[in-house]
ZAFI-591576 format. One record per residue (C-alpha): x, y, z; residue in three letters. Coordinates in pm, whole numbers, plus 32768, in hexadecimal, padded with zeros to 4 digits. Layout:
BEGIN
- X:Y:Z:ALA
...
***
This chain:
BEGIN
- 8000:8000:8000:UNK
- 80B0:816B:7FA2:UNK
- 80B5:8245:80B1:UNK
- 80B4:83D6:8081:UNK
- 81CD:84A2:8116:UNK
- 81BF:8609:8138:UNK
- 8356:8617:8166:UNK
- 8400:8721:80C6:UNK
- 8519:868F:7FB9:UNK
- 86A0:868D:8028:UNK
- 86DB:87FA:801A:UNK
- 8851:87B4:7FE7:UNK
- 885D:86E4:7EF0:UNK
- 8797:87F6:7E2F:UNK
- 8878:88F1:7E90:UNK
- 89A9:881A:7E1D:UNK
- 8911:8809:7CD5:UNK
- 8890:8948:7CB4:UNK
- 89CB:89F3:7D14:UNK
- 8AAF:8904:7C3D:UNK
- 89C4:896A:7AF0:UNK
- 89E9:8AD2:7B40:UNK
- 8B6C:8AC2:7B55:UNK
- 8B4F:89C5:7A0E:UNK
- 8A81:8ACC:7965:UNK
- 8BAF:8BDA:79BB:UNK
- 8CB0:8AFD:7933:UNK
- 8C17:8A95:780D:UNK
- 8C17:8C1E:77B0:UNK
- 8D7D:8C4B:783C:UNK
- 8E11:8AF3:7773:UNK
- 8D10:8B08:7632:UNK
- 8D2E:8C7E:75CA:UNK
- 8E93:8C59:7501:UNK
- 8DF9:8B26:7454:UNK
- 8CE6:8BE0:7409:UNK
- 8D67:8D06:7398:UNK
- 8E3E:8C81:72A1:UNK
- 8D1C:8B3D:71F5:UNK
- 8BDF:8C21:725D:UNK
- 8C2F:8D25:7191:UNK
- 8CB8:8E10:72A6:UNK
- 8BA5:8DDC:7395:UNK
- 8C5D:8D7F:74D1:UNK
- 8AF1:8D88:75A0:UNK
- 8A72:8C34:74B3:UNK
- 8AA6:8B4C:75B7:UNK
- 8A50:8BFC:76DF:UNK
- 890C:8C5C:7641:UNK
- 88D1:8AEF:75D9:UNK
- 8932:8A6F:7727:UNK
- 883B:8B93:77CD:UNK
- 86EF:8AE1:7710:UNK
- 876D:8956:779C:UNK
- 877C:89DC:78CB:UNK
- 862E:8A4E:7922:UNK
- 859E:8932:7832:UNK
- 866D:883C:792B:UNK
- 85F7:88F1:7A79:UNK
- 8495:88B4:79D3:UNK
- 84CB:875D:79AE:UNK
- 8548:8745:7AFB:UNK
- 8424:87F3:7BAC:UNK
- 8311:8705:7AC7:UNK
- 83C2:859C:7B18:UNK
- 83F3:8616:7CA9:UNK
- 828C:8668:7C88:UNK
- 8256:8508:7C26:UNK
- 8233:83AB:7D03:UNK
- 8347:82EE:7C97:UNK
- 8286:81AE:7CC2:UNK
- 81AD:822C:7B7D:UNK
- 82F6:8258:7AD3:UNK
- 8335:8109:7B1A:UNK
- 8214:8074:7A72:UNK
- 8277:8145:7955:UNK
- 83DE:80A9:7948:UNK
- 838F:7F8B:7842:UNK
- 8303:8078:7754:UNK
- 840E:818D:777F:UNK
- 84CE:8065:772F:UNK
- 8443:7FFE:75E2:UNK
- 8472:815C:7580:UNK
- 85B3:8181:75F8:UNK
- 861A:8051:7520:UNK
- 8555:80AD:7422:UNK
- 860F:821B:73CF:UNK
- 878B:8167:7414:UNK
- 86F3:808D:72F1:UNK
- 86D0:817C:71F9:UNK
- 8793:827C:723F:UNK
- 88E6:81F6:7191:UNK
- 87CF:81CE:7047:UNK
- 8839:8297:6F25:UNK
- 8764:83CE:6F07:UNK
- 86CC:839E:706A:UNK
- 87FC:83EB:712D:UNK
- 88C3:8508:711F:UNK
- 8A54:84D7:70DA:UNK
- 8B6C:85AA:7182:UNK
- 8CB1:854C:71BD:UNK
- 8C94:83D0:713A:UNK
- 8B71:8393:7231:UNK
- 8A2D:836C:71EF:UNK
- 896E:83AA:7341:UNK
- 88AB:84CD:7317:UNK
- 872E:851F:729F:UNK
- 875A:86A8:722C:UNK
- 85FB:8794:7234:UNK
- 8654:88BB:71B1:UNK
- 8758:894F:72A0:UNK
- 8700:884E:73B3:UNK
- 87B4:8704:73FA:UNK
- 8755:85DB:7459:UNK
- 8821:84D8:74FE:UNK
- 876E:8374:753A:UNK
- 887B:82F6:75FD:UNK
- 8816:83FE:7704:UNK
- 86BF:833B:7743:UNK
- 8787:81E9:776A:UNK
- 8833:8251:7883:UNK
- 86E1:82C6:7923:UNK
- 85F8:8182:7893:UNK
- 8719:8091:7908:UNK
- 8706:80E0:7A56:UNK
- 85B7:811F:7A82:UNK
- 8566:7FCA:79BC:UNK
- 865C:7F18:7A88:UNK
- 85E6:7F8D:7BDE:UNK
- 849A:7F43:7BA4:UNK
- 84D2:7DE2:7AE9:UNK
- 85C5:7D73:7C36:UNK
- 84C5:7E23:7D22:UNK
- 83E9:7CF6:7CAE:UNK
- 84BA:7C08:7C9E:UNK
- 8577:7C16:7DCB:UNK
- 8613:7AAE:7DF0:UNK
- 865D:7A72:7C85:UNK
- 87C0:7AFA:7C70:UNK
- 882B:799F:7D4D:UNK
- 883F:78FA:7C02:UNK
- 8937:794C:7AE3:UNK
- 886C:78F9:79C1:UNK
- 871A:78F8:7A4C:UNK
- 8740:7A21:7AE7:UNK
- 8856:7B14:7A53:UNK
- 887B:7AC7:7903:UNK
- 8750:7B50:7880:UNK
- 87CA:7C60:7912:UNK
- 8906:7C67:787C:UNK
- 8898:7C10:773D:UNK
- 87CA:7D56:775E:UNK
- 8911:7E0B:77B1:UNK
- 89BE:7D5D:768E:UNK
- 88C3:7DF1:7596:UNK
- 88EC:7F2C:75EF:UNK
- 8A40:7F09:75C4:UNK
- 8A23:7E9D:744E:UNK
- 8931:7FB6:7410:UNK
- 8A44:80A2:7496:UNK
- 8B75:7FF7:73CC:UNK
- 8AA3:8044:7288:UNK
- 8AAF:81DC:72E6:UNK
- 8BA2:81D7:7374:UNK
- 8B72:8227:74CD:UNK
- 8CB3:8180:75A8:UNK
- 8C7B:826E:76DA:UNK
- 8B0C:821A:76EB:UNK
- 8B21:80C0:76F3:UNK
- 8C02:80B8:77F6:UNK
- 8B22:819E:78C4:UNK
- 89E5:80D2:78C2:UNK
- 8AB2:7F8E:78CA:UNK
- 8B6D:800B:7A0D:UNK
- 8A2F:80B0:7AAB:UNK
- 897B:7F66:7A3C:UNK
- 8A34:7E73:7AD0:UNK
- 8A36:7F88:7C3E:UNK
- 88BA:7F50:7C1A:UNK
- 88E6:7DC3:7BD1:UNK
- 89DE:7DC2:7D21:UNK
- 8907:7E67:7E09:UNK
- 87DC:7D8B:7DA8:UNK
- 888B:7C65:7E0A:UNK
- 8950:7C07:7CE5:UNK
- 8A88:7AFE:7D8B:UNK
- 8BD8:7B50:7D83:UNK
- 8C57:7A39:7CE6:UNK
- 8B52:7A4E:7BC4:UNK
- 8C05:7BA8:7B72:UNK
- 8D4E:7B02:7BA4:UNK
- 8CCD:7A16:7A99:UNK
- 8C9E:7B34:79A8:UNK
- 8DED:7BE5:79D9:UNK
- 8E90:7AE1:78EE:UNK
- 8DA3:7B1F:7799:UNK
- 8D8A:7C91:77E1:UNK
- 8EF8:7CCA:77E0:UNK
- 8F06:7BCA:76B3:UNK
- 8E00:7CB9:7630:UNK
- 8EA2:7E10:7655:UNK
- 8FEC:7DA9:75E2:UNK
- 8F57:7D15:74A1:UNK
- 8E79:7E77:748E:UNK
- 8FE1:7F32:74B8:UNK
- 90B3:7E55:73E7:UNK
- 8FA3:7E32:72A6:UNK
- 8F75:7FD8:72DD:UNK
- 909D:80B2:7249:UNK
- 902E:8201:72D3:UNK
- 902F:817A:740D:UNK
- 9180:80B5:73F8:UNK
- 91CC:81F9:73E4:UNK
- 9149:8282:7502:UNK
- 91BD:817B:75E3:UNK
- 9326:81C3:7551:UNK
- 92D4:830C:758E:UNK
- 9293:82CA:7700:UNK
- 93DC:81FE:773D:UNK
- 94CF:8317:7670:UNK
- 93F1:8433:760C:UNK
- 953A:8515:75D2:UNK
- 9588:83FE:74A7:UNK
- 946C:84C3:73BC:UNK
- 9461:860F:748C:UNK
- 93BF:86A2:7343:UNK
- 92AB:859A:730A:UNK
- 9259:8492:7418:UNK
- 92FF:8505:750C:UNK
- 927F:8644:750D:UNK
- 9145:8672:75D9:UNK
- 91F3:85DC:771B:UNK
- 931A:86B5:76DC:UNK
- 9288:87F2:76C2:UNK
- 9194:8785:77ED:UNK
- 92E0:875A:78C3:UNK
- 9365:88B2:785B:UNK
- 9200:8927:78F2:UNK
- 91DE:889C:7A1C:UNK
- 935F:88DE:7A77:UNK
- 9382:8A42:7A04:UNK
- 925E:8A6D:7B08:UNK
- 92F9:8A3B:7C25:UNK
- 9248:8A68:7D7D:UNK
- 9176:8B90:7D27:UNK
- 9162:8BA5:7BB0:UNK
- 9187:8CD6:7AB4:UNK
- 9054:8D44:7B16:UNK
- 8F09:8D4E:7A74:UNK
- 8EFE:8D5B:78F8:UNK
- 908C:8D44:78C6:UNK
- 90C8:8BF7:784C:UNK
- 91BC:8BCC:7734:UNK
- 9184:8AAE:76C6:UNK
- 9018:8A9B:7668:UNK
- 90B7:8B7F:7577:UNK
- 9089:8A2E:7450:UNK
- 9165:8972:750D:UNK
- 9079:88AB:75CF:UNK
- 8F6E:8839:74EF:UNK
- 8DED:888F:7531:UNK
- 8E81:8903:768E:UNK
- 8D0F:8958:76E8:UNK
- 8CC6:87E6:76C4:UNK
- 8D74:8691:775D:UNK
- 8ECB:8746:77C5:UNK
- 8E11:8884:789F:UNK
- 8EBF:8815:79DE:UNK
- 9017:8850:7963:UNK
- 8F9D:89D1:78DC:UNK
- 8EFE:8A16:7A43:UNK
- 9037:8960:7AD9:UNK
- 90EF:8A75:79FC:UNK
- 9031:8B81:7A67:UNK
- 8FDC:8B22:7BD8:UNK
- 90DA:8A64:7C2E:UNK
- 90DD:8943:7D42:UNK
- 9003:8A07:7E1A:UNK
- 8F0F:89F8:7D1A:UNK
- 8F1A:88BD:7CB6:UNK
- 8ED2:882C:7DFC:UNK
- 8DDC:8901:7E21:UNK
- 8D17:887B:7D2A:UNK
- 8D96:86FD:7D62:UNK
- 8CEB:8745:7ED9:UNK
- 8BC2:87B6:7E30:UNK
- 8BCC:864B:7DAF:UNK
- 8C1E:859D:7ECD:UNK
- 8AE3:864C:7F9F:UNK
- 8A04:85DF:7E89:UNK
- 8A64:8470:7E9A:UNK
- 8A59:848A:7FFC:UNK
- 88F4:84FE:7FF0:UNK
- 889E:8420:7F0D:UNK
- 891F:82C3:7FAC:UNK
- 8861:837C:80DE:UNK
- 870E:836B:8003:UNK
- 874B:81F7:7F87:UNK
- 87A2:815D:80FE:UNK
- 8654:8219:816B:UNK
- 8575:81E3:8029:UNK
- 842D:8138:80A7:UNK
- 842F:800C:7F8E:UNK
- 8534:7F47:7EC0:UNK
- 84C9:7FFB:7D82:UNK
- 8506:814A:7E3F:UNK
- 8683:80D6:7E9C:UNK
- 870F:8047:7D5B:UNK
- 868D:818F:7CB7:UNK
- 8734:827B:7DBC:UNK
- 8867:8185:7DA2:UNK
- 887E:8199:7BFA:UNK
- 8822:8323:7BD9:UNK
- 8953:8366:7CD9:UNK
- 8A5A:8262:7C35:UNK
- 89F6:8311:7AED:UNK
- 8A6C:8433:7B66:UNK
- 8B8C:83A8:7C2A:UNK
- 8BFC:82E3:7B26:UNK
- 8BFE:841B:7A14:UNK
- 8CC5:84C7:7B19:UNK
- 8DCA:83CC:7B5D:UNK
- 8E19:8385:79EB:UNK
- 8DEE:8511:797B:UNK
- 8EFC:8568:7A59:UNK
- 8FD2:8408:7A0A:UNK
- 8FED:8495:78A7:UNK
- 901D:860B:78E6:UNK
- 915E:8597:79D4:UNK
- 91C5:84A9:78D3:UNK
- 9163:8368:79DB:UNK
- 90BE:82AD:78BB:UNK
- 9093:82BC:7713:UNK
- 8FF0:83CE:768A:UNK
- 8E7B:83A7:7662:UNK
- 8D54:848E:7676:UNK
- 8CD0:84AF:77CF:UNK
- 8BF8:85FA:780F:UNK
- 8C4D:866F:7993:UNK
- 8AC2:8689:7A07:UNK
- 8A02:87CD:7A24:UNK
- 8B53:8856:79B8:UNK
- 8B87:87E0:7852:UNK
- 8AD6:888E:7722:UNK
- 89E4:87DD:76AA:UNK
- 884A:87CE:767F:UNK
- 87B6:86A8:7693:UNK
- 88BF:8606:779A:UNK
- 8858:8730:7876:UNK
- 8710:8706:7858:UNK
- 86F2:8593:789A:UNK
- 87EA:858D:79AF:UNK
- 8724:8698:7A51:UNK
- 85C4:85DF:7A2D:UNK
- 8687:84BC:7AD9:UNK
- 86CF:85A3:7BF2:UNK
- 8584:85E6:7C23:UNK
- 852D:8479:7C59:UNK
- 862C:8474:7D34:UNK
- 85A2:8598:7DED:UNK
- 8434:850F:7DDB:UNK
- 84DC:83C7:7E70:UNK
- 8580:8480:7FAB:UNK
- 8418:8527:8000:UNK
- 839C:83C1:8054:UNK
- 8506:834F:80FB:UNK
- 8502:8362:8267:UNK
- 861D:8403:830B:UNK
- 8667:854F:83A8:UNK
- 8691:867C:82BC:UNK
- 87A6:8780:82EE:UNK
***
């Protein structure tokens, strides 16, 4: 039987999020406006003014799905699903999809975007919370119980090898198999996977040229300092030209065209740039209180369904954190990891921010003591 709760919704973890897009919204002027002045034909506002419409549209979408019982969205999951799988079908189809760099993961309107692998992250773990709220007891058995789970996983992962979409797939795969863990899933059933999956990624590296490359380029990037190895490099010259304080505000050098889209997956190196340390952690804290908050939420959520939701909306952000800032400090290979509510972007922002509001809807039923 659902029971009504009058609580108010973690009033940090809004803050966190609402004070991490405002900062994100700052830099993505401050880090965007060279690139824009020089490919938007001189107008160095283009992305702020972008970034100032996904905004509000993602506050919206926050306010709607906090407005909304979770358990609703729940029963929604399977069809979210078949949609979800659906668009990732089509969207690689010739005159569907939209094409830019060599990837095909886009549905353009007009001067809108459309990324579907933005809802999979969402539908995944709302589809997998709900399926292992039901069956609680299934994940005791490998193939009875996890495989068809896996095989789900393993899907998705095809869809996203025909974009390509690397950094996707190994979001939902990791934040899958978080959700699969905390349901039950056994130890030694994951230890059973490690084998194929490293089988699989080396075959994925080794059959892949571009990203031969980029694992090269993560073991020597000075060896192609011009091509491969460039993005780390200039990221390094970034973050260690910052210092403990930074240039200050607005006086990187090398968002200059030396880092790439520096409004985009390598943002933390131009604020480390211009803020220094200091600001860095600053914003890494931000992070930190929010996953705080939200493990708070799942430990107190008042059903299973409630948990594994809480659980997979903060390891998606967690997990976006951990590997943005592994490939702006040149921890891992290059791939393209938006930092959350910081990265440019429309409809990341916008779906990331209606899963905050779930997760905020979720903390009004939770039952612990507010701050």
């Amino acid at each position: 039987m659902e029971t009504k709760s009058k609580k108010p919704f973690d009033f940090l973890i809004f803050m966190a999020v609402m004070v991490l897009i405002s900062l994100g919204t700052i830099m993505v002027f401050s880090s965007g406006a060279p690139h824009a002045y020089n490919y938007m034909r001189g107008d160095t506002y283009f992305f702020l003014k972008k970034q100032l419409l996904y905004v509000p549209l993602g506050i919206f979408a926050m306010f709607i799905t906090s407005n909304i019982d979770y358990r609703k969205l729940g029963k929604l999951s399977p069809f979210i699903m078949l949609v979800n799988l659906i668009l990732l079908s089509v969207v690689w189809i010739d005159g569907i999809g939209s094409k830019y760099n060599g990837a095909r993961r886009w549905f353009s309107f007009s001067a809108f975007t459309f990324q579907p692998s933005e809802l999979t992250k969402l539908a995944m773990i709302l589809f997998l919370s709900y399926s292992l709220s039901k069956r609680k007891d299934s994940l005791k058995y490998f193939f009875k119980g996890l495989v068809p789970y896996l095989i789900l996983i393993a899907i998705h992962a095809f869809l996203f090898l025909l974009q390509p979409h690397l950094s996707v797939m190994i979001v939902v795969g990791l934040v899958s198999c978080i959700l699969l863990f905390c349901a039950g899933a056994k130890i030694k059933h994951f230890m059973l996977m490690g084998l194929p999956s490293i089988a699989a990624g080396m075959a994925l590296i080794l059959t892949s040229s571009y990203r031969m490359k980029r694992l090269t380029a993560f073991l020597d990037p000075w060896e192609d300092p011009l091509d491969t190895g460039f993005q780390a490099i200039q990221s390094l010259y970034a973050i260690g030209s910052g210092g403990l304080f930074g240039r200050g505000l607005g006086n990187s050098l090398q968002k200059f065209l030396y880092i790439p889209e520096p409004y985009n997956d390598f943002i933390l190196a131009v604020l480390a740039e211009e803020l220094g340390f200091i600001g860095v952690i600053t914003v890494l804290l931000l992070f930190l209180i929010f996953i705080w908050r939200g493990i708070k939420v799942a430990m107190n959520a008042p059903d299973a369904f409630g948990t594994l939701t809480a659980v997979g909306i903060t390891s998606l952000v967690a997990v976006q954190v951990v590997i943005n800032v592994a490939v702006v400090t040149s921890s891992m290979p290059v791939t393209g990891m938006p930092l959350p509510f910081f990265s440019y972007g429309g409809s990341s922002l916008i779906f990331l921010m209606g899963s905050i509001g779930i997760l905020l809807n979720i903390s009004k039923h939770a039952k612990y003591e507010r701050i």
